[in-house]
Biopython code that builds the backbone (N, CA, C, O; Angstrom):
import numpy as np
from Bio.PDB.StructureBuilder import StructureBuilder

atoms = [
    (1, "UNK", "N", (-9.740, 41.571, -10.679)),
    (1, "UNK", "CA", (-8.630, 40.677, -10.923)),
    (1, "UNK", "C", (-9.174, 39.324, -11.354)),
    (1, "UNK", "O", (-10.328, 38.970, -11.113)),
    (2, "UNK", "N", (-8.423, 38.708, -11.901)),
    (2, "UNK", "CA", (-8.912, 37.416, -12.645)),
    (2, "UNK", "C", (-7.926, 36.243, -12.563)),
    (2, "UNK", "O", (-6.759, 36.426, -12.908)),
    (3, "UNK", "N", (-8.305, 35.145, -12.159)),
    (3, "UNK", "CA", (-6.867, 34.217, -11.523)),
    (3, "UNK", "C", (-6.968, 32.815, -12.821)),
    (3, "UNK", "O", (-7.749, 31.888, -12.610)),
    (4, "UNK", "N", (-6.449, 32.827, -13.585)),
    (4, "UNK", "CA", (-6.417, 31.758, -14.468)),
    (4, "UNK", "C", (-5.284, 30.646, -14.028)),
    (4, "UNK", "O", (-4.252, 30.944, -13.425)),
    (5, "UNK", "N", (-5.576, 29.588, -14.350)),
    (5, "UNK", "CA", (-4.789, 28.254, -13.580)),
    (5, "UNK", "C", (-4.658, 27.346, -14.525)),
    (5, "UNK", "O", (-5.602, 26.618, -14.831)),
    (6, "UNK", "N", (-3.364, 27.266, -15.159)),
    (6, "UNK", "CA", (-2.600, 26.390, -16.193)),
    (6, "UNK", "C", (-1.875, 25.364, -15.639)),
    (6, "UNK", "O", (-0.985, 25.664, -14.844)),
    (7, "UNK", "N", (-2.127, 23.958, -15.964)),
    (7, "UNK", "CA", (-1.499, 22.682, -15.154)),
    (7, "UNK", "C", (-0.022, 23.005, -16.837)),
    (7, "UNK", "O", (-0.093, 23.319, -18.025)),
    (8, "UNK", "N", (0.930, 22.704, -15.966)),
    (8, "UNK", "CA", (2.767, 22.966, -16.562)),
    (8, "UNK", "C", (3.003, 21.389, -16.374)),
    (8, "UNK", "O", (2.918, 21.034, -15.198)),
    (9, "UNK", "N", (3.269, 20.421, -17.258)),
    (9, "UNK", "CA", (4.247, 19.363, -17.066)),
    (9, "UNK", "C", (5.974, 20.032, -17.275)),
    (9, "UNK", "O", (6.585, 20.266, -18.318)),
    (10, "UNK", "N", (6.351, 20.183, -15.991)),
    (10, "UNK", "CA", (7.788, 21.029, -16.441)),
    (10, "UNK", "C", (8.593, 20.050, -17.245)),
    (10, "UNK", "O", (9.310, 20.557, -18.108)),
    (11, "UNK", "N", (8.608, 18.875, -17.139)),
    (11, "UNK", "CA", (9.346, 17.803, -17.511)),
    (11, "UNK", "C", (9.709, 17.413, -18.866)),
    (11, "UNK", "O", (10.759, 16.936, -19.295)),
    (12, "UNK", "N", (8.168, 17.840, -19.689)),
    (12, "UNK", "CA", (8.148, 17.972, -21.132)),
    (12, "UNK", "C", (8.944, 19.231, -22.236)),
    (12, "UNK", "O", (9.050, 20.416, -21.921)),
    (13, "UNK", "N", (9.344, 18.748, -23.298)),
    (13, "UNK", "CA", (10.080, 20.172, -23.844)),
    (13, "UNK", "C", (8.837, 21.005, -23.637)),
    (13, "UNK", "O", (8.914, 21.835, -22.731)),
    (14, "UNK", "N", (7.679, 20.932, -24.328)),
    (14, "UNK", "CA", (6.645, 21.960, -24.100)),
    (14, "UNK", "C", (7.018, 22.898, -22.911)),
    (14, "UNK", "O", (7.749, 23.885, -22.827)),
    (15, "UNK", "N", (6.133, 22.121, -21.900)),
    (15, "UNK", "CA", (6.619, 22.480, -20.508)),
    (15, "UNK", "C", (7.606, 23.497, -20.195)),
    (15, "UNK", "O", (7.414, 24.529, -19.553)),
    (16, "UNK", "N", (8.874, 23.016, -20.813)),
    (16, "UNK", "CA", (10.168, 24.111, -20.124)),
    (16, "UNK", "C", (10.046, 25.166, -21.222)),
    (16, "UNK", "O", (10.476, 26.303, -21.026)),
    (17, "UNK", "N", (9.433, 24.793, -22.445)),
    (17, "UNK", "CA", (9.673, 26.599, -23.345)),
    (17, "UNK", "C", (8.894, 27.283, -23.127)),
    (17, "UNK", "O", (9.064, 28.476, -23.378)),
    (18, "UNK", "N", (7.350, 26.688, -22.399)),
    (18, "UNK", "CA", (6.088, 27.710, -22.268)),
    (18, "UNK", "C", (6.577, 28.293, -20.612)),
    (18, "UNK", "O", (6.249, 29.439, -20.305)),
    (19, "UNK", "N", (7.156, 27.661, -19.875)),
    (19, "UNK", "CA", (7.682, 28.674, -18.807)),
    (19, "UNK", "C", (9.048, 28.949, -18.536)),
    (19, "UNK", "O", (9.591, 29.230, -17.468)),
    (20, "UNK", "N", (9.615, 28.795, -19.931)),
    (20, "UNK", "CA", (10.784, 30.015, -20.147)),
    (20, "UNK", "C", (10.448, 31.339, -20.444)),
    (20, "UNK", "O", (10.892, 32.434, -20.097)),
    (21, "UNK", "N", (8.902, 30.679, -21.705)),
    (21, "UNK", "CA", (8.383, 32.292, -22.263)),
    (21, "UNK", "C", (7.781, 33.008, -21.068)),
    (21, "UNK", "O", (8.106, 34.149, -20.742)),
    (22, "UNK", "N", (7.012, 32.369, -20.527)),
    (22, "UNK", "CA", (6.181, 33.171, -19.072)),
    (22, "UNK", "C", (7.425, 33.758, -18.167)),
    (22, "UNK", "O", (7.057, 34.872, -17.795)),
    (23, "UNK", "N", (8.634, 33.503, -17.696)),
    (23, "UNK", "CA", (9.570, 34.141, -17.033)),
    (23, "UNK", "C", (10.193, 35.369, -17.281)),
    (23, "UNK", "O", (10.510, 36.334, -16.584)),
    (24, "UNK", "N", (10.332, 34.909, -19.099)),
    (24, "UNK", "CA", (10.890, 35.996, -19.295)),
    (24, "UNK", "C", (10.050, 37.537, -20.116)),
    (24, "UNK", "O", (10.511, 38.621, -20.472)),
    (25, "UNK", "N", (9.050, 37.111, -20.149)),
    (25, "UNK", "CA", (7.795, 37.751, -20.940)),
    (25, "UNK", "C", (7.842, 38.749, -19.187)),
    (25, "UNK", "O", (8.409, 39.822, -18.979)),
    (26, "UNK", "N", (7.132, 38.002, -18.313)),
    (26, "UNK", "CA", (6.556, 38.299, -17.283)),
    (26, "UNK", "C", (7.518, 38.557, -15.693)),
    (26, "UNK", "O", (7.407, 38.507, -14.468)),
    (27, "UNK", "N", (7.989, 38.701, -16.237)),
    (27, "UNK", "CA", (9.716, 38.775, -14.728)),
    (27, "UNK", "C", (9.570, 39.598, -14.080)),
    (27, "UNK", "O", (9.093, 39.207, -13.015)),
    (28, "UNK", "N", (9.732, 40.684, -14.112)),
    (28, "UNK", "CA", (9.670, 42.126, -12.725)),
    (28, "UNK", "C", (9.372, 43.752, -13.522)),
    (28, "UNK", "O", (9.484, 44.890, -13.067)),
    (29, "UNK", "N", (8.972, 43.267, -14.832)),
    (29, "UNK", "CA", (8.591, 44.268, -16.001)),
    (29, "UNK", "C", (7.133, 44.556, -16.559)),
    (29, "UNK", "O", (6.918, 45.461, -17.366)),
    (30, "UNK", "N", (6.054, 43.630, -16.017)),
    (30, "UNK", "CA", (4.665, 43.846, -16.163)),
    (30, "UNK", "C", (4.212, 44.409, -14.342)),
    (30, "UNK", "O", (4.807, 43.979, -13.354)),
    (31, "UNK", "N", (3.369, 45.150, -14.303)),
    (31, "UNK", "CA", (3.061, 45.650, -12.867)),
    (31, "UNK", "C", (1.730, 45.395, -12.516)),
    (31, "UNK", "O", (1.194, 45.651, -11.438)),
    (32, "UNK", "N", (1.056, 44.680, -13.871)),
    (32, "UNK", "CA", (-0.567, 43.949, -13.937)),
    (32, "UNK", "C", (-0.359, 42.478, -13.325)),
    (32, "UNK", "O", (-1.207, 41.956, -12.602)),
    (33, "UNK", "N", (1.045, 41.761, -13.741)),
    (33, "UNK", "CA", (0.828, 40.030, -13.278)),
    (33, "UNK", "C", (1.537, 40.186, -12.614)),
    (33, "UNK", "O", (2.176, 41.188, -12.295)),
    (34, "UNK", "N", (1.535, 38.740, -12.151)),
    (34, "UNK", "CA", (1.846, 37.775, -10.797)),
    (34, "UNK", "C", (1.546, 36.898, -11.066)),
    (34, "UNK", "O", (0.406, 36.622, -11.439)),
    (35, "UNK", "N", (2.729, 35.945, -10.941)),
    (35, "UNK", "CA", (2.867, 34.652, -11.594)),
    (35, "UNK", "C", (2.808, 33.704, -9.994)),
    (35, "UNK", "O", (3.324, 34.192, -8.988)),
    (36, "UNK", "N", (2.478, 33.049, -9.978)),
    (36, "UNK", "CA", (2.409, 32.529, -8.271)),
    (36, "UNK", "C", (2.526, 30.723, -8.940)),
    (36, "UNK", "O", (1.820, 30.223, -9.816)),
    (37, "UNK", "N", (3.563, 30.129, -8.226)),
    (37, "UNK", "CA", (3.348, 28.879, -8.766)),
    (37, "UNK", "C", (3.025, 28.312, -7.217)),
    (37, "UNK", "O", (3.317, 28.803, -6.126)),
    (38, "UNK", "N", (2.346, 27.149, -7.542)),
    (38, "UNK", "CA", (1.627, 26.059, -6.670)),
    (38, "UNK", "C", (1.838, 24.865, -6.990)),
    (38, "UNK", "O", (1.740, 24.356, -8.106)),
    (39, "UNK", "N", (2.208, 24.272, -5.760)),
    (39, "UNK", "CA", (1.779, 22.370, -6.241)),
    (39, "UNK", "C", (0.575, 21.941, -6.473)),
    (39, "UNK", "O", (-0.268, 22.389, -5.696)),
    (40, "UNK", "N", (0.181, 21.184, -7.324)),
    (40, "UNK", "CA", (-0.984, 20.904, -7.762)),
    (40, "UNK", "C", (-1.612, 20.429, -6.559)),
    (40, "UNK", "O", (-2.555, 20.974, -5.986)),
    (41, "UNK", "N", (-0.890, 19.135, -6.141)),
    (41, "UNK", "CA", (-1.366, 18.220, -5.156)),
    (41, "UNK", "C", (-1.966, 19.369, -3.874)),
    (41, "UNK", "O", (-3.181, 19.429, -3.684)),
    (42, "UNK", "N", (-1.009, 20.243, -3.050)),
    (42, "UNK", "CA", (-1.660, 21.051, -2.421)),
    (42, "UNK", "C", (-3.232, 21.847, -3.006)),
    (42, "UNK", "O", (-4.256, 21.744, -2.329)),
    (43, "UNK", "N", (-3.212, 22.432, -4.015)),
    (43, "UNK", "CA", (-4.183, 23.089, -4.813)),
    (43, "UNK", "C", (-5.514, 21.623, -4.923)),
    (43, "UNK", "O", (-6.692, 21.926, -5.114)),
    (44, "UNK", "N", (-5.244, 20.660, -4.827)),
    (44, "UNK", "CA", (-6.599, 19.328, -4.782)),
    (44, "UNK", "C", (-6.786, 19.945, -3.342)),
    (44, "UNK", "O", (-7.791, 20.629, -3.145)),
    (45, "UNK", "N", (-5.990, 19.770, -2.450)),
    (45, "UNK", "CA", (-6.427, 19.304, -0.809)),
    (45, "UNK", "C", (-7.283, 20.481, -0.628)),
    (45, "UNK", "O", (-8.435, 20.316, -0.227)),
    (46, "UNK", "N", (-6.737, 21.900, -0.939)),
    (46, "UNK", "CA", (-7.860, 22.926, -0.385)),
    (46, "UNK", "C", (-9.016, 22.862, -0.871)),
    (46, "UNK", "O", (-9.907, 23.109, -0.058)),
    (47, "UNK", "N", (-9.460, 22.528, -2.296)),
    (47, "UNK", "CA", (-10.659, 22.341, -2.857)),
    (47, "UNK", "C", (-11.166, 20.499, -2.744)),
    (47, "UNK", "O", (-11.307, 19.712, -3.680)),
    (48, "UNK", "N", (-11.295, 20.323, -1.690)),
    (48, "UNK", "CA", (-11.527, 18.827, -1.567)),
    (48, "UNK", "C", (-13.183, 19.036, -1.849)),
    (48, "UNK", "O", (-13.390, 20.182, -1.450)),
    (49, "UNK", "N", (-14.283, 18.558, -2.276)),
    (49, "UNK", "CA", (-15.565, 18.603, -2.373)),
    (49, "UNK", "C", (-16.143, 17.385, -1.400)),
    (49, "UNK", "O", (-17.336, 17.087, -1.330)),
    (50, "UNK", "N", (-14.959, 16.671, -0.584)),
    (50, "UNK", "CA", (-15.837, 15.508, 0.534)),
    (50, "UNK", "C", (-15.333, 16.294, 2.021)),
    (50, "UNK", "O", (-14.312, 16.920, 2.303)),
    (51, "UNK", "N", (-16.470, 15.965, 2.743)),
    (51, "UNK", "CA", (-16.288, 16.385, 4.141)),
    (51, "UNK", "C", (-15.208, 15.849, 4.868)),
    (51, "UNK", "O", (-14.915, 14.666, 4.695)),
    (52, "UNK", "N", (-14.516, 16.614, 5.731)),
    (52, "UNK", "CA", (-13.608, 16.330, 6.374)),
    (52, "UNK", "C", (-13.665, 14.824, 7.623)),
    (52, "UNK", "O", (-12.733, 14.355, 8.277)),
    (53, "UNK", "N", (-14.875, 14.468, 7.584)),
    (53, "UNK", "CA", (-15.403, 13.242, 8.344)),
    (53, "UNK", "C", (-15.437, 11.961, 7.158)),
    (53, "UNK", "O", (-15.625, 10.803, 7.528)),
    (54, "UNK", "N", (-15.306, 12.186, 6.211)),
    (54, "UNK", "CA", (-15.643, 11.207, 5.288)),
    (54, "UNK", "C", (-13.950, 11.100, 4.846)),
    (54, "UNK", "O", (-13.668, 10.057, 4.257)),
    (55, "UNK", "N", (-13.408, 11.564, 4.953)),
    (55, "UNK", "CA", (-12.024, 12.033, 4.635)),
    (55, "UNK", "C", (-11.743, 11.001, 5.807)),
    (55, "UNK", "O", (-11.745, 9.783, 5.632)),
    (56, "UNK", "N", (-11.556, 11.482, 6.744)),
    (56, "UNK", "CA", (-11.125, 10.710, 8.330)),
    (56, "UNK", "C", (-11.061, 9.294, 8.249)),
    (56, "UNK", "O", (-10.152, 8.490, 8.458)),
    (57, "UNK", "N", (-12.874, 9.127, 7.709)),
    (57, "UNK", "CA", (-12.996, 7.456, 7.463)),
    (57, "UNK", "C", (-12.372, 6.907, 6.621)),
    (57, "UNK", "O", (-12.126, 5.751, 6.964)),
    (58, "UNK", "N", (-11.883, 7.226, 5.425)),
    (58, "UNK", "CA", (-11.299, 6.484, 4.653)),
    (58, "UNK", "C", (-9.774, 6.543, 5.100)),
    (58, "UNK", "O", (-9.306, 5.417, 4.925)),
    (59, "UNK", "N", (-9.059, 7.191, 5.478)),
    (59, "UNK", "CA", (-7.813, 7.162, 6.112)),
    (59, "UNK", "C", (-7.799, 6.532, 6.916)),
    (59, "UNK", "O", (-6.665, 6.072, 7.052)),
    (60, "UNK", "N", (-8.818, 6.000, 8.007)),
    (60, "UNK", "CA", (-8.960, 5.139, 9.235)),
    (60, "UNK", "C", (-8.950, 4.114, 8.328)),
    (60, "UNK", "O", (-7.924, 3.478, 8.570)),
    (61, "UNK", "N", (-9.658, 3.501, 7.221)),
    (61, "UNK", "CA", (-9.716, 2.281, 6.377)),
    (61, "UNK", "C", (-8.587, 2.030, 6.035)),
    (61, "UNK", "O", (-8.344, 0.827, 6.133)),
    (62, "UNK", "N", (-7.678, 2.698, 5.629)),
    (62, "UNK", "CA", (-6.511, 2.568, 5.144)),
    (62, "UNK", "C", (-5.314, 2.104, 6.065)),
    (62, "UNK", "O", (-4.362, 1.325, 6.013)),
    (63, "UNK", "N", (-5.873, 2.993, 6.921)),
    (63, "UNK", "CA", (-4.783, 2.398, 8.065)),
    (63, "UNK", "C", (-5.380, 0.953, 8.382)),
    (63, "UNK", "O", (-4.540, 0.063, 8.524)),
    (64, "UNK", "N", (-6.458, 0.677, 8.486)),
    (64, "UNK", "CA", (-6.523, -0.776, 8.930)),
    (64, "UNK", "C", (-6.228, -2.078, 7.329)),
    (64, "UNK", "O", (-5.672, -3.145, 7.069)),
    (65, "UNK", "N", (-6.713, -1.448, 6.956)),
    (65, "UNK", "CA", (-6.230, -2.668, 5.637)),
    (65, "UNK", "C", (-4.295, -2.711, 5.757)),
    (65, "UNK", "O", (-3.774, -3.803, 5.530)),
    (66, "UNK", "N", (-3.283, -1.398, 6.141)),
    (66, "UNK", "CA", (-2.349, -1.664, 6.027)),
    (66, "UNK", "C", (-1.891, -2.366, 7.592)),
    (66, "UNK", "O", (-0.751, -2.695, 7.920)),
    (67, "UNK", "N", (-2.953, -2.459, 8.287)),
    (67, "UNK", "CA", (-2.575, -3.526, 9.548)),
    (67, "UNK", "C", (-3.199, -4.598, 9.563)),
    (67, "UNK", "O", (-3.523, -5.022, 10.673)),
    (68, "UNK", "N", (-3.544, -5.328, 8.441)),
    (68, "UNK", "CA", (-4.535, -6.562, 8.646)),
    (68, "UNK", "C", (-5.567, -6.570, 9.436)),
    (68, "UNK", "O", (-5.854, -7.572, 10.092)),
    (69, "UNK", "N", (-6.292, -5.410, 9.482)),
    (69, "UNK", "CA", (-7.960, -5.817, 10.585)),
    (69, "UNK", "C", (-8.873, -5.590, 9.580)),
    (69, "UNK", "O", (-9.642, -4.669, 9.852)),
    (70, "UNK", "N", (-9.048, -6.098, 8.544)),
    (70, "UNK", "CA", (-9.654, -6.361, 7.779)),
    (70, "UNK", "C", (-10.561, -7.515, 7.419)),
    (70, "UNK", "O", (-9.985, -8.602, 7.471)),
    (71, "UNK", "N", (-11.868, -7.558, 7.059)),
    (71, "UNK", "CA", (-12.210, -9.339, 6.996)),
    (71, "UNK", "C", (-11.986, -8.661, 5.142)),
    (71, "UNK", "O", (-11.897, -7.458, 4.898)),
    (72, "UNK", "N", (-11.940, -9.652, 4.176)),
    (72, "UNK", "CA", (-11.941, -9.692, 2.780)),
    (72, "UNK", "C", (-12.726, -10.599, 2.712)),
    (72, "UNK", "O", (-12.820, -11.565, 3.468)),
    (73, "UNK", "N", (-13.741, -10.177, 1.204)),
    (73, "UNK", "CA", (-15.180, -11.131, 1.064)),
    (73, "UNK", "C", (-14.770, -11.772, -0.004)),
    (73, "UNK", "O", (-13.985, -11.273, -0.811)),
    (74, "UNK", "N", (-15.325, -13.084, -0.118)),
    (74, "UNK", "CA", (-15.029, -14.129, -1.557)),
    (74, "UNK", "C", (-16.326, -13.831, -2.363)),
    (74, "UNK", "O", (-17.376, -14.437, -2.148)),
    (75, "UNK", "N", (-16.222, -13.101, -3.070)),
    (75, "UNK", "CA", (-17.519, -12.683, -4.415)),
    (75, "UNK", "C", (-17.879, -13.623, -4.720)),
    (75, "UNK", "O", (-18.858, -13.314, -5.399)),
    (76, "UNK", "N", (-17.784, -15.050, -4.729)),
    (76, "UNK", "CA", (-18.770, -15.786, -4.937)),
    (76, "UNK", "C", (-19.057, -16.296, -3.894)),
    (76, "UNK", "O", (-19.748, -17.253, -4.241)),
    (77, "UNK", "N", (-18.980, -16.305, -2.620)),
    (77, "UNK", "CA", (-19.720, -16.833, -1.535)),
    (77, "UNK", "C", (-19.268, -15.795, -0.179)),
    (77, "UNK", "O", (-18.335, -15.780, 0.623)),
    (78, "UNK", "N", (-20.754, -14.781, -0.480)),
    (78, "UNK", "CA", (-20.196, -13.435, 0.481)),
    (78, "UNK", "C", (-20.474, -13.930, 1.573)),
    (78, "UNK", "O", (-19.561, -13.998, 2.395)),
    (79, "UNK", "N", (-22.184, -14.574, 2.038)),
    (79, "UNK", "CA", (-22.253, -15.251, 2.920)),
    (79, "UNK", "C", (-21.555, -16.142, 3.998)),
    (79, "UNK", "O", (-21.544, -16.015, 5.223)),
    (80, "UNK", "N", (-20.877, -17.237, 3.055)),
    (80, "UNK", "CA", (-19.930, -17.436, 4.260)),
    (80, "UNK", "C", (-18.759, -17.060, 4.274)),
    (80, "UNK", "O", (-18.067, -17.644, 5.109)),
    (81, "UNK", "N", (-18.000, -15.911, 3.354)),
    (81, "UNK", "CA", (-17.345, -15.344, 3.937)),
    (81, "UNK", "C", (-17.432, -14.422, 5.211)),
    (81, "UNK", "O", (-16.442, -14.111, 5.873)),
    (82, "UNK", "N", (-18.589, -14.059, 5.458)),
    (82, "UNK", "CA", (-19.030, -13.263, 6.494)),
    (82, "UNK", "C", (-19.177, -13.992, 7.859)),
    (82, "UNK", "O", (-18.841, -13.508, 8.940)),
    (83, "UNK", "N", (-19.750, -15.278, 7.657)),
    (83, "UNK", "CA", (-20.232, -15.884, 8.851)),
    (83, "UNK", "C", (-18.742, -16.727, 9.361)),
    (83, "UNK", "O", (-18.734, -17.398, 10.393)),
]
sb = StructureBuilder()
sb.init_structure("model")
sb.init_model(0)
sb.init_chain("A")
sb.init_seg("    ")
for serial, (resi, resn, name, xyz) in enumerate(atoms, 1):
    if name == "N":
        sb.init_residue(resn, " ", resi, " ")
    sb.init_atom(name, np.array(xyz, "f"), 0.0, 1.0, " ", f" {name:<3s}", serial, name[0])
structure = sb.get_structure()
């Protein structure tokens, strides 16, 4: 079996005639396919290529920049922004 994966903007005319043709080409009358649709966004998360700890940290970052525990550095004077 062979799984090929076509990104669909449904939104575009393209979009809605190339999966009008796939519906009706491919509906309950081929016994070789299977049309399986997916959200893209889900389809990123399972193939993530960063560790689930590195993942963690940046969501922990996020949450703190959206609570102000953040220091922010002045690029031209990192130094005493730091001190």
């Amino acid at each position: 079996m062979t799984t090929v994966i076509i990104k669909i903007n449904e939104r575009t005319k393209a979009g809605k005639a190339f999966m009008a043709i796939l519906s009706e080409t491919f509906s309950n009358s081929a016994d070789g396919v299977e049309i399986v649709e997916t959200d893209s966004k889900k389809l990123i998360k399972e193939k993530s290529i960063y560790s689930p700890e590195f993942i963690a940290k940046i969501k922990k970052a996020e949450e703190n920049i959206r609570q102000g525990k953040t220091t922010r550095l002045n690029p031209e004077d990192i130094w005493g922004s730091i001190l």
